[in-house]
C-alpha positions in Angstrom: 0.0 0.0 0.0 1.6 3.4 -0.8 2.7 5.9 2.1 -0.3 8.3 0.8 -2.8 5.7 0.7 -1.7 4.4 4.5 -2.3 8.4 5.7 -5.5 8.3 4.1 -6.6 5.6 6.0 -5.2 6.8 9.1 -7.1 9.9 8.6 -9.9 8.4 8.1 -9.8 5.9 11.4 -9.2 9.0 13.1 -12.6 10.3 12.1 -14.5 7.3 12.3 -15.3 4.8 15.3 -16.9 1.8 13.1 -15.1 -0.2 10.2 -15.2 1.4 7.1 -13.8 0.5 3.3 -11.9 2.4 1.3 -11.9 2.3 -2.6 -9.0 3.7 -4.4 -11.3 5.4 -7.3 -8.0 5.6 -9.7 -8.1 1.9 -10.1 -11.7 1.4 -10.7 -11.9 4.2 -13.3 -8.8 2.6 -14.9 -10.6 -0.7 -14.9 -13.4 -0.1 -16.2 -11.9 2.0 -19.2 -9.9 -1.1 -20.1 -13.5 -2.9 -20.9 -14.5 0.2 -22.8 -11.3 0.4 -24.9 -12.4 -3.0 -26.6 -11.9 -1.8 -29.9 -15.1 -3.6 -31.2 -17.6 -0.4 -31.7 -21.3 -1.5 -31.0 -21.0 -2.6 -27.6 -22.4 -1.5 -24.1 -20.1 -2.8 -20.8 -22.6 -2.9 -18.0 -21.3 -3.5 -14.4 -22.9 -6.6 -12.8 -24.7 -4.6 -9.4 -24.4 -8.0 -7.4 -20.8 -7.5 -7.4 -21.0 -4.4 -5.1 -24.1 -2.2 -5.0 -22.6 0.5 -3.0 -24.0 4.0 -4.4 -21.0 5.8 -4.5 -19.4 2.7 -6.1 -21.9 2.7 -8.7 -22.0 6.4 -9.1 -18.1 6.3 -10.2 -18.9 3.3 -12.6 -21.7 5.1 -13.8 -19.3 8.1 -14.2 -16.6 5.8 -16.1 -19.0 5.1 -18.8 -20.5 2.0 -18.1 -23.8 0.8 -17.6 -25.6 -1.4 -15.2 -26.8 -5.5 -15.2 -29.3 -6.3 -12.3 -31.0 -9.8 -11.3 -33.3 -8.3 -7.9 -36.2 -5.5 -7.8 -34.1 -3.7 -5.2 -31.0 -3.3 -7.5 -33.2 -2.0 -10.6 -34.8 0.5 -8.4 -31.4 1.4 -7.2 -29.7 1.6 -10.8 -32.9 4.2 -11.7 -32.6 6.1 -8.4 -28.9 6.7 -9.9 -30.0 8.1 -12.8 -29.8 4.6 -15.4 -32.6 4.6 -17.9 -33.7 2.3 -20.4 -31.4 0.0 -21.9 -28.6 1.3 -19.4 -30.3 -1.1 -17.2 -29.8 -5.2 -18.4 -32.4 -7.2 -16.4 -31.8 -11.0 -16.1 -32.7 -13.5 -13.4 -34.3 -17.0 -12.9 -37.6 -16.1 -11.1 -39.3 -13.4 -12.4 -43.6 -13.2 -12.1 -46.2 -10.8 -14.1 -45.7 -7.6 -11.8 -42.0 -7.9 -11.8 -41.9 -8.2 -15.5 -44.1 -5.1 -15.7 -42.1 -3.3 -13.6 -38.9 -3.7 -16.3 -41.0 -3.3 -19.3 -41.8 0.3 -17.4 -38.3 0.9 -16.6 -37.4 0.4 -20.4 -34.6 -1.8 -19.6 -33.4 -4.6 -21.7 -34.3 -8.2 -20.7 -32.9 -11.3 -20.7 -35.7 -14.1 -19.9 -34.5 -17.4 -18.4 -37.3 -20.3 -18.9 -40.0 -21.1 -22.0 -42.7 -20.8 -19.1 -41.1 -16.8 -18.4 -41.4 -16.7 -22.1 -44.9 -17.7 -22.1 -45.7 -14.9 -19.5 -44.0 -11.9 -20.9 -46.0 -12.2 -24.4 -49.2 -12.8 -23.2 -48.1 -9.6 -21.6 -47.2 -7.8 -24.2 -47.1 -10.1 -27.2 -45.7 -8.1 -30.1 -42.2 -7.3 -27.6 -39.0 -9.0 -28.6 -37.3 -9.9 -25.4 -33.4 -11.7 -25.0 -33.4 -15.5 -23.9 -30.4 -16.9 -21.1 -28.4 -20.1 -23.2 -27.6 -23.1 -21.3 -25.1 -24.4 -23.8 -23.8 -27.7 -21.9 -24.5 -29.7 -25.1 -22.7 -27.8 -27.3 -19.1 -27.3 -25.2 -17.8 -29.6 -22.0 -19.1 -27.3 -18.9 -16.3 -26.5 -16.2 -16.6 -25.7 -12.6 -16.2 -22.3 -11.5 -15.7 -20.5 -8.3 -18.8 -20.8 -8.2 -20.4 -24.6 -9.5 -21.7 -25.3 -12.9 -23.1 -22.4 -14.3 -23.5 -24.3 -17.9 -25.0 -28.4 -18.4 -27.1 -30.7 -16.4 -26.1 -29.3 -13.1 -27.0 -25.6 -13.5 -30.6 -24.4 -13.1 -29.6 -21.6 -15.2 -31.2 -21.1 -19.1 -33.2 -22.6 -22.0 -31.3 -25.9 -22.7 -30.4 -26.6 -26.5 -33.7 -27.8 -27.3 -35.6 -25.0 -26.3 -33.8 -22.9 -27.9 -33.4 -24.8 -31.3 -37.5 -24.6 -30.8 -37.5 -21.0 -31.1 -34.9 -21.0 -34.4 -37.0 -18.5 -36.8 -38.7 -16.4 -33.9 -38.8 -12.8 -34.9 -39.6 -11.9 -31.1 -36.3 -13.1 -29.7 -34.0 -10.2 -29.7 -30.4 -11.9 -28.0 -29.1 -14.2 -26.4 -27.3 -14.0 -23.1 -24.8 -16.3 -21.9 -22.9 -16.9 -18.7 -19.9 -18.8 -18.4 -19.4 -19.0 -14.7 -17.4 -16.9 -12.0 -14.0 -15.3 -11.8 -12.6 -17.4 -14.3 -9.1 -16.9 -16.1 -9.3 -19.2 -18.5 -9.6 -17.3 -21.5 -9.9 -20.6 -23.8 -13.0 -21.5 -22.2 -14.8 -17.7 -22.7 -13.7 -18.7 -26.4 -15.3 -22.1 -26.7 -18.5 -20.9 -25.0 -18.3 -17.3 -27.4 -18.3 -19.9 -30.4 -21.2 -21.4 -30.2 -23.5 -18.8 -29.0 -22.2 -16.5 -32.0 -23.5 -19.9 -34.4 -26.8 -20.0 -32.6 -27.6 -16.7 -33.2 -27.3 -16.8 -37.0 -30.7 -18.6 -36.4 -32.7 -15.8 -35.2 -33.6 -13.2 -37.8 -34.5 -10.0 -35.8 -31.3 -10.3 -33.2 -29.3 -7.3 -32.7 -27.2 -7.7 -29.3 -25.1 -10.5 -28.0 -24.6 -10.7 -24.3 -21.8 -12.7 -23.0 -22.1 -11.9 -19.4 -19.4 -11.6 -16.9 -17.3 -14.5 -14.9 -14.1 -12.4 -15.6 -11.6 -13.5 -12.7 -9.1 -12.0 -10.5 -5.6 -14.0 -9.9 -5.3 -15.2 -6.5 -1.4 -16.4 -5.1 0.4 -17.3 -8.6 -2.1 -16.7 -11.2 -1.4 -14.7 -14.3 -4.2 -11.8 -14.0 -7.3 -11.7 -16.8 -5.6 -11.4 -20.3 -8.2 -8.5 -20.9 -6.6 -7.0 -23.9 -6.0 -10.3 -25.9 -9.9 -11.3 -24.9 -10.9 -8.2 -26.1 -9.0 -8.7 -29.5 -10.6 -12.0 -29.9 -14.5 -10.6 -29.5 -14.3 -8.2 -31.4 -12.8 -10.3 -34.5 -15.2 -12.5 -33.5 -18.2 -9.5 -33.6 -17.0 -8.5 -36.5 -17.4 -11.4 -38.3 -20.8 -12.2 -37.0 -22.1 -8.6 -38.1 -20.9 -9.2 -41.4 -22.6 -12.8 -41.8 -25.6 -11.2 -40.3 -25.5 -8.0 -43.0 -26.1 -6.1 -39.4 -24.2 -4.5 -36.8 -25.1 -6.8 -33.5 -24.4 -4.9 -30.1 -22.2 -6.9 -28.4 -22.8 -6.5 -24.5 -20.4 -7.6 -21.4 -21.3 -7.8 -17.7 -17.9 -7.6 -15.6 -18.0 -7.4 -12.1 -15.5 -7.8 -9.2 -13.3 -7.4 -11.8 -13.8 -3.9 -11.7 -13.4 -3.0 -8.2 -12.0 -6.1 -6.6 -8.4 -5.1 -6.5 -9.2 -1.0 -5.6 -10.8 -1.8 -2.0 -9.5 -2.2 1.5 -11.4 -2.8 4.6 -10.1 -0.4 7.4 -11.0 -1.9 11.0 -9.4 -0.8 14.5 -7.7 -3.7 16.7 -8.8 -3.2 20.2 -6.8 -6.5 21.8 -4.2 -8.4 21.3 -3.3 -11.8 23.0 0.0 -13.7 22.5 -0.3 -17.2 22.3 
């Protein structure tokens, strides 16, 4: 920690009785412009809320450029309260009923529906609205544990499996798909293999125009080489790129990190009030 930072602290403690934590906001603003310097254009990086919901936290994200995902009511009234609008907000979780699915249409956010039954709902709701689906792609790649669990095959709960989605192949009322890989994974290979084939599913839906990978990206621990962000985001956007052009369309490509942004900018500050030698 450097001298300036230790006084800060220090300063701090002074001031305050309780434990506290302190975010260098240098790192996080550097962070999160290395996910908005992905050199593929048509994208939106929005900051997965469940990874720290702290206002302030969010308010210097927000200020860095990036947008917000939520999965909870609380969080998407939060990422409004904070001024996010629209398709700033991604919405995506696995248990969602009518008046929560009114509540995003109303907030105009984008949304990512995880079951056929949820699908069922939304457009007897509102049956002319596109909407994304969430991809279980265990068939199509060999899943891997995460941090985590399973967050892809038979043992996640997570997503349409291969045959709901090859059911909807055609569907002009599926507007993306959404995919996530696991958590705080470093395996860049494996974001690659999953990228794959979600990029060859979604030549199958005509009125598709964003692709949203998700999150999962990891942070070293002891030895481990740290996220090779700037090869990944080489590799997606060749990988965009190519899509769009298939397509004839621009697709928005949209990411979802989250302690990845902030993980290695906080400390916790607490006072030690005894000491025993043993």
């Amino acid at each position: 920690m450097e001298q300036g930072l230790i006084d800060r602290v220090r300063a701090l403690a002074a001031e305050q009785a309780g434990p506290f934590y302190l975010y260098d906001t240098a790192r996080i603003v550097e962070r999160c412009r290395a996910f908005t310097s992905i050199p593929y254009e048509n994208k939106a990086i929005h900051f997965a809320s469940m990874a720290n919901s702290t206002p302030a936290f969010l308010e210097v994200v927000r200020d860095s450029g990036l947008k917000i995902f939520v999965n909870s009511p609380g969080h998407l009234a939060l990422a409004r309260e904070l001024g996010f609008t629209g398709h700033d907000i991604v919405y995506t979780a696995s248990a969602m009923d009518a008046g929560l699915m009114r509540q995003v249409k109303e907030a105009g956010a984008l949304l990512n529906l995880d079951s056929t039954s949820q699908l069922e709902a939304w457009w007897r709701l509102f049956p002319d609205e596109a909407v994304g689906i969430r991809c279980n792609i265990g068939d199509l790649v060999e899943p891997r544990a995460t941090r985590g669990g399973y967050f892809l095959g038979k043992e996640s709960r997570l997503g349409l499996t291969l045959d709901e989605i090859e059911g909807l192949f055609g569907s002009p009322r599926i507007a993306g798909l959404h995919l996530y890989v696991g958590t705080d994974l470093l395996d860049l290979g494996y974001f690659q293999e999953c990228y794959t084939q979600l990029a060859r599913l979604a030549k199958s839906f005509p009125a598709l125009w964003f692709i949203d990978f998700g999150g999962g990206f990891g942070l070293p621990r002891d030895t481990d080489a740290a996220f090779p962000l700037e090869r990944y985001g080489e590799y997606v956007t060749e990988l965009m790129n190519r899509l769009s052009e298939e397509l004839g369309r621009q697709v928005r490509l949209i990411l979802e990190p989250g302690r990845i942004i902030g993980g290695e900018a906080g400390y916790f500050v607490c006072r030690v009030t005894d000491v025993k030698q043993r």
